[in-house]
LOBA-755910 format. One record per residue: residue in three letters; y, x, z of N, C-alpha, C in turn. Coordinates in nm, 2 decimals. Each point is the difference from the previous one (the first is absolute). Example, Ala and Ser with C-alpha at 12.3 -4.5 7.8 and 13.67 -1.06 7.14 Angstrom:
% LOBA-755910
   aa  n.north  n.east    n.up  ca.north  ca.east   ca.up  c.north  c.east    c.up
  ALA    -0.57    1.32    0.78      0.12    -0.09    0.00     0.12    0.09    0.00
  SER     0.11   -0.04   -0.07      0.11     0.09    0.00     0.11   -0.08    0.08
//
This chain:
% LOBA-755910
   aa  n.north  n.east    n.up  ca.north  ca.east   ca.up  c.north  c.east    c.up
  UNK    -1.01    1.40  -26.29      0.10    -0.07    0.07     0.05   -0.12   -0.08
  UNK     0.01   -0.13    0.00      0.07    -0.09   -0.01     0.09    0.00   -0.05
  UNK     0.05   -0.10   -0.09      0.15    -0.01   -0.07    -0.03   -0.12   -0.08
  UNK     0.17   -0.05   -0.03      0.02    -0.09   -0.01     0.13   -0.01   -0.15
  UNK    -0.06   -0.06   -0.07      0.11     0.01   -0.13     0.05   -0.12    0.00
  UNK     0.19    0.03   -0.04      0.06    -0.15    0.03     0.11   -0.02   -0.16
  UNK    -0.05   -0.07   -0.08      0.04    -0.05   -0.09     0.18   -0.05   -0.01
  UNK     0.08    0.06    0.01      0.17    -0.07    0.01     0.03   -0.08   -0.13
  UNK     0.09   -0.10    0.03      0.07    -0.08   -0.10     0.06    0.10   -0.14
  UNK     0.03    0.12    0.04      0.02     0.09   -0.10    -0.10    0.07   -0.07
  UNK    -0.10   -0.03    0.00     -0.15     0.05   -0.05    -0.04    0.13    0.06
  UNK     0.09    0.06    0.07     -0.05     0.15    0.09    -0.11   -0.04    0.10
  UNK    -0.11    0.08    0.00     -0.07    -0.01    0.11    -0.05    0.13    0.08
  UNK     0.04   -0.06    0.17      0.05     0.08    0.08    -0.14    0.05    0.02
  UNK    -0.03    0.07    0.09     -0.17     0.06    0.06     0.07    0.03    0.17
  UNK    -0.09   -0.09    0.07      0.03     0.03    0.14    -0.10    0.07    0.06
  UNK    -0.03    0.14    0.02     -0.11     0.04    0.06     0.01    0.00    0.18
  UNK    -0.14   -0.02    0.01     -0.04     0.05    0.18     0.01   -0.15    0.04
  UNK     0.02   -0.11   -0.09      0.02    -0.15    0.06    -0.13   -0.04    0.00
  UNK    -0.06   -0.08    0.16     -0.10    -0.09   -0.03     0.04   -0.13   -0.01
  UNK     0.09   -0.06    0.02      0.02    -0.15    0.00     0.17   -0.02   -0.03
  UNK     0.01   -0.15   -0.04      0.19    -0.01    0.01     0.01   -0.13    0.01
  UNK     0.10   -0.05    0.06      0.04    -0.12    0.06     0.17   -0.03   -0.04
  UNK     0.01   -0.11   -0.02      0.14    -0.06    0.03     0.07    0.01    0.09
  UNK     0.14    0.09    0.00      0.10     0.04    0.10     0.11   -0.06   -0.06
  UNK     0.04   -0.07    0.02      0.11    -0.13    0.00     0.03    0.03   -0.15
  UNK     0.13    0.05   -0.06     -0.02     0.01   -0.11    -0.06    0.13   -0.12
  UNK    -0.06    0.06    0.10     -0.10     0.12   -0.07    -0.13   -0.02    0.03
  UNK    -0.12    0.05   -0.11     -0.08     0.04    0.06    -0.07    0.12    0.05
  UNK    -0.04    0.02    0.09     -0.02     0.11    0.09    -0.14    0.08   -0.02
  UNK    -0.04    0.13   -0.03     -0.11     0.03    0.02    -0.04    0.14    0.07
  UNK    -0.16   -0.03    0.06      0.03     0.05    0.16    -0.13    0.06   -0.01
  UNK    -0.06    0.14    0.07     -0.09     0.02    0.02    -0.02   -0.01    0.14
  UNK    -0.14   -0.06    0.01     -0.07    -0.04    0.10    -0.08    0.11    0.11
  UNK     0.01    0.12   -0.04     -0.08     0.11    0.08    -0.14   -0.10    0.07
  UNK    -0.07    0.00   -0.12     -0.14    -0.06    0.08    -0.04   -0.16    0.02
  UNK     0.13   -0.06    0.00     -0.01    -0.14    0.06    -0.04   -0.04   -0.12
  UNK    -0.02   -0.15    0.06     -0.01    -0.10   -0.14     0.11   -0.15   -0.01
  UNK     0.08    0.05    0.08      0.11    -0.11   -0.01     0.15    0.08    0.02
  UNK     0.11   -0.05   -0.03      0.13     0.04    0.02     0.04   -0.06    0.10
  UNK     0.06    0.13    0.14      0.03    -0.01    0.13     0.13    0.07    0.00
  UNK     0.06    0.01    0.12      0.14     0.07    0.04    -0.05    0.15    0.05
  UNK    -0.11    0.05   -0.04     -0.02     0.12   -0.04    -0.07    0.06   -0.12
  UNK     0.04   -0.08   -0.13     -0.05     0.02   -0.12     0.17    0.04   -0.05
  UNK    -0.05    0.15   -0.11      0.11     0.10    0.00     0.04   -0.12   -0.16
  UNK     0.14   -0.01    0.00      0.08    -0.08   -0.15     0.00    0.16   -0.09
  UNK    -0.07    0.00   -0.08     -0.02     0.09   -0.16     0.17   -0.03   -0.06
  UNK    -0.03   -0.14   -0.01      0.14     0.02   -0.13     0.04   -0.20   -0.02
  UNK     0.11    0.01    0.00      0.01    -0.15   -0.04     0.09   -0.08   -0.12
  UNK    -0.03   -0.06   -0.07      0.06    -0.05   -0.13     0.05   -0.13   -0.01
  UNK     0.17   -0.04    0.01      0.00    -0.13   -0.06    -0.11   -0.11   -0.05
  UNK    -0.04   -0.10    0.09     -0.09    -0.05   -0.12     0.06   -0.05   -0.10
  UNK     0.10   -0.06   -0.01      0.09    -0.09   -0.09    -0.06    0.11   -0.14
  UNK     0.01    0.11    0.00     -0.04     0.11   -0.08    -0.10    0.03   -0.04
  UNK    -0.10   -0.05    0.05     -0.20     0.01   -0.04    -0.05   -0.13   -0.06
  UNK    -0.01    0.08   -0.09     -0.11    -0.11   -0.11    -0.13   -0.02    0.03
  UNK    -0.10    0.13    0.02     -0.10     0.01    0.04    -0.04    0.12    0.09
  UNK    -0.08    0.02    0.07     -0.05     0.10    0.07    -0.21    0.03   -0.03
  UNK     0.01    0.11    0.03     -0.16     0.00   -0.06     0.00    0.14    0.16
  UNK    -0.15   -0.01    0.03     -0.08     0.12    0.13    -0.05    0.05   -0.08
  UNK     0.02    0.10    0.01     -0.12     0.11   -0.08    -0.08    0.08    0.14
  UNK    -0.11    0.05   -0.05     -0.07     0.07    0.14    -0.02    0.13   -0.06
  UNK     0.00    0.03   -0.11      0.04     0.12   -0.09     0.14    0.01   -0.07
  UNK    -0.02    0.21   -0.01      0.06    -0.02   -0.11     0.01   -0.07   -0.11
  UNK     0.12   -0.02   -0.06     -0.02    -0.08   -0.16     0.01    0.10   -0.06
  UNK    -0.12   -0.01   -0.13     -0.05     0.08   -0.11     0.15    0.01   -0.07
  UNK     0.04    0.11   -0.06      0.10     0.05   -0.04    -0.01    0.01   -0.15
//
């Protein structure tokens, strides 16, 4: 399954799982699993969304990260 690690201004980094993709929602960014698609539509489910003012960086993982 998919996921997504998001780097904050506070050095914590979040882990968003079940996300395939994430887009800019006005002042957050938003991320959304796609059930199958390959683009983000008005029926792609929103996972979780974060301030961007707040993200430093973001990284996709397609695995687990080695622990």
């Amino acid at each position: 399954m998919p996921s997504f690690e998001v780097k904050l201004k506070d050095g914590t980094v979040e882990t968003i799982e079940g996300a395939d993709a994430y887009q800019p929602d006005g002042p957050f960014t938003t991320f959304f699993a796609l059930d199958g698609k390959s683009v983000v539509d008005c029926w792609s489910v929103r996972v979780a969304s974060i301030r961007s003012a707040e993200i430093v960086a973001v990284w996709r993982r397609s695995e687990p990260a080695a622990a």
